[in-house]
Each structure stands twice: as structure tokens, then as C-alpha cells.
C-alpha positions as CSV (number, residue, x, y, z in Angstrom):
1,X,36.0,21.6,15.3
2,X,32.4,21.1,13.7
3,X,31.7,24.8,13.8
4,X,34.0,25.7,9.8
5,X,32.0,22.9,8.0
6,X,28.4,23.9,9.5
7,X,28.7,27.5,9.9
8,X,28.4,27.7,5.9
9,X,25.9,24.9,5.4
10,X,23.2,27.5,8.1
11,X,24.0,30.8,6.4
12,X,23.2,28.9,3.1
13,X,19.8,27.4,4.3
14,X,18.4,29.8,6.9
15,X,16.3,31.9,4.5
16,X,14.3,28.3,2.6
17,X,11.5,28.2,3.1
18,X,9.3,24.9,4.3
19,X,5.7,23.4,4.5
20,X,3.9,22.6,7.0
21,X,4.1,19.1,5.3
22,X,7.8,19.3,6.1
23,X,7.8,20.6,9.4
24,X,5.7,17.7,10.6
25,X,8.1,15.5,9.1
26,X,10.8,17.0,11.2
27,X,8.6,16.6,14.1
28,X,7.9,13.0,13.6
29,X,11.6,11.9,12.8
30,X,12.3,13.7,16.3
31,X,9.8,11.8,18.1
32,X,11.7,8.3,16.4
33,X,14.7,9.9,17.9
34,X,13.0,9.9,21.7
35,X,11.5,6.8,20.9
36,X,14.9,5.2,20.4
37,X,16.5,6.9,23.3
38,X,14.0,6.0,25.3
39,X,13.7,2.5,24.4
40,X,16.8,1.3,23.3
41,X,20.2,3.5,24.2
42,X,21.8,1.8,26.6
43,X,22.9,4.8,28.7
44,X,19.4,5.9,28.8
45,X,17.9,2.8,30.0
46,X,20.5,2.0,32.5
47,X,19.7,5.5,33.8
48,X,16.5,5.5,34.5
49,X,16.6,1.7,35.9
50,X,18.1,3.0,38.6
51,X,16.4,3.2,42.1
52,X,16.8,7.3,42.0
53,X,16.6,7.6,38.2
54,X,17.2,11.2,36.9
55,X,14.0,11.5,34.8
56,X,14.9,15.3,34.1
57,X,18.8,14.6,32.7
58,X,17.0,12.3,30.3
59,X,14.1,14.8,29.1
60,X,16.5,17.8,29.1
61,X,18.1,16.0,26.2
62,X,15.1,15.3,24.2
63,X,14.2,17.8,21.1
64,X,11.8,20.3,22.2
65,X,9.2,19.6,20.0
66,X,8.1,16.0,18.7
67,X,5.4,14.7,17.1
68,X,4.1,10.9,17.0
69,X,1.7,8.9,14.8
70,X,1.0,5.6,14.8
71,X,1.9,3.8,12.0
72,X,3.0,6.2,9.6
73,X,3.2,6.0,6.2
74,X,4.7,8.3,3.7
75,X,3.8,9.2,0.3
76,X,5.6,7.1,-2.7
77,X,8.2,8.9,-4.4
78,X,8.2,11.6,-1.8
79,X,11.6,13.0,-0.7
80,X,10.2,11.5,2.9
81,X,10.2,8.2,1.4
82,X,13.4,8.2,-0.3
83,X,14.7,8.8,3.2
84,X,12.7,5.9,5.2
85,X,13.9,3.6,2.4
86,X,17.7,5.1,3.0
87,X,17.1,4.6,6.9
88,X,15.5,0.9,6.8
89,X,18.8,-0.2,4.4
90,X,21.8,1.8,5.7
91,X,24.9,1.6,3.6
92,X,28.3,-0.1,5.3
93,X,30.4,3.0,3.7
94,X,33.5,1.1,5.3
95,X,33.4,-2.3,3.6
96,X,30.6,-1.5,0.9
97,X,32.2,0.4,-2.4
């Protein structure tokens, strides 16, 4: 069902190039992504509180790569900071017009 919308979206963007700026980026927002699994998703932690928990069915969903850093900061005006600022102050697209 996902697969008409995104198909055009990949052929459109596979050939950009990136920095290596940008690909830590990705790197760090995919280690916030384990972080939040880890730490907060119910299913996860419900999982792995049990006496047998299924360590692998947990890690086998995790991105591949990730990247952490303590305390990041990113640099003003930066598209990486336009997107933290988006992030910390979500918009309710529902009741918000």
C-alpha cells in the first residue's frame, strides 16, 4: 500500500549525494531511535522484563548502524537544527490549523 507513494520518492533521491556531516547525523537520530525503544516503548520493555527475555527479537529490530554522543548539540541555523527544534515542539496537525 506504501510501496506507489515511496517508490518515486527513492528513484528521485538515490543518486544525492551526502557529507559525512550528514551521515553522522543519520547515525545519531538512529541511535535516539534505540534509545527510545529501549527505554521507553512499552512492548520493548515488557519484553525484555520477562524472566526469558528475547534479547535478539529486540536487537534484530534495531538499525544496523547507530551512533551516540553525549550531549549533542547542533549547529544554529543548520538544517539539523531546524529539525531538533521541529522534534522538541511537534505540531497537533488534528486540532492545530
Amino acid at each position: 500500500i506504501w510501496m506507489p507513494s515511496w517508490l518515486p520518492i527513492v528513484q528521485k533521491r538515490r543518486s544525492l549525494s551526502y557529507t559525512e556531516q550528514q551521515r553522522q547525523w543519520q547515525l545519531l537520530r538512529r541511535g535516539r531511535y534505540l534509545e527510545f525503544n529501549l527505554l521507553y516503548e512499552r512492548g520493548v520493555k515488557f519484553g525484555l522484563a520477562n524472566a526469558n527475555p528475547r534479547v535478539e527479537g529486540v536487537m534484530v529490530s534495531a538499525p544496523p548502524l547507530i551512533a551516540w554522543e553525549y550531549n549533542h548539540h547542533t549547529e544554529e541555523g543548520s538544517p539539523e537544527a531546524e529539525l531538533t527544534e521541529i522534534l522538541k515542539n511537534p505540531i497537533d496537525w488534528v486540532f492545530e490549523v
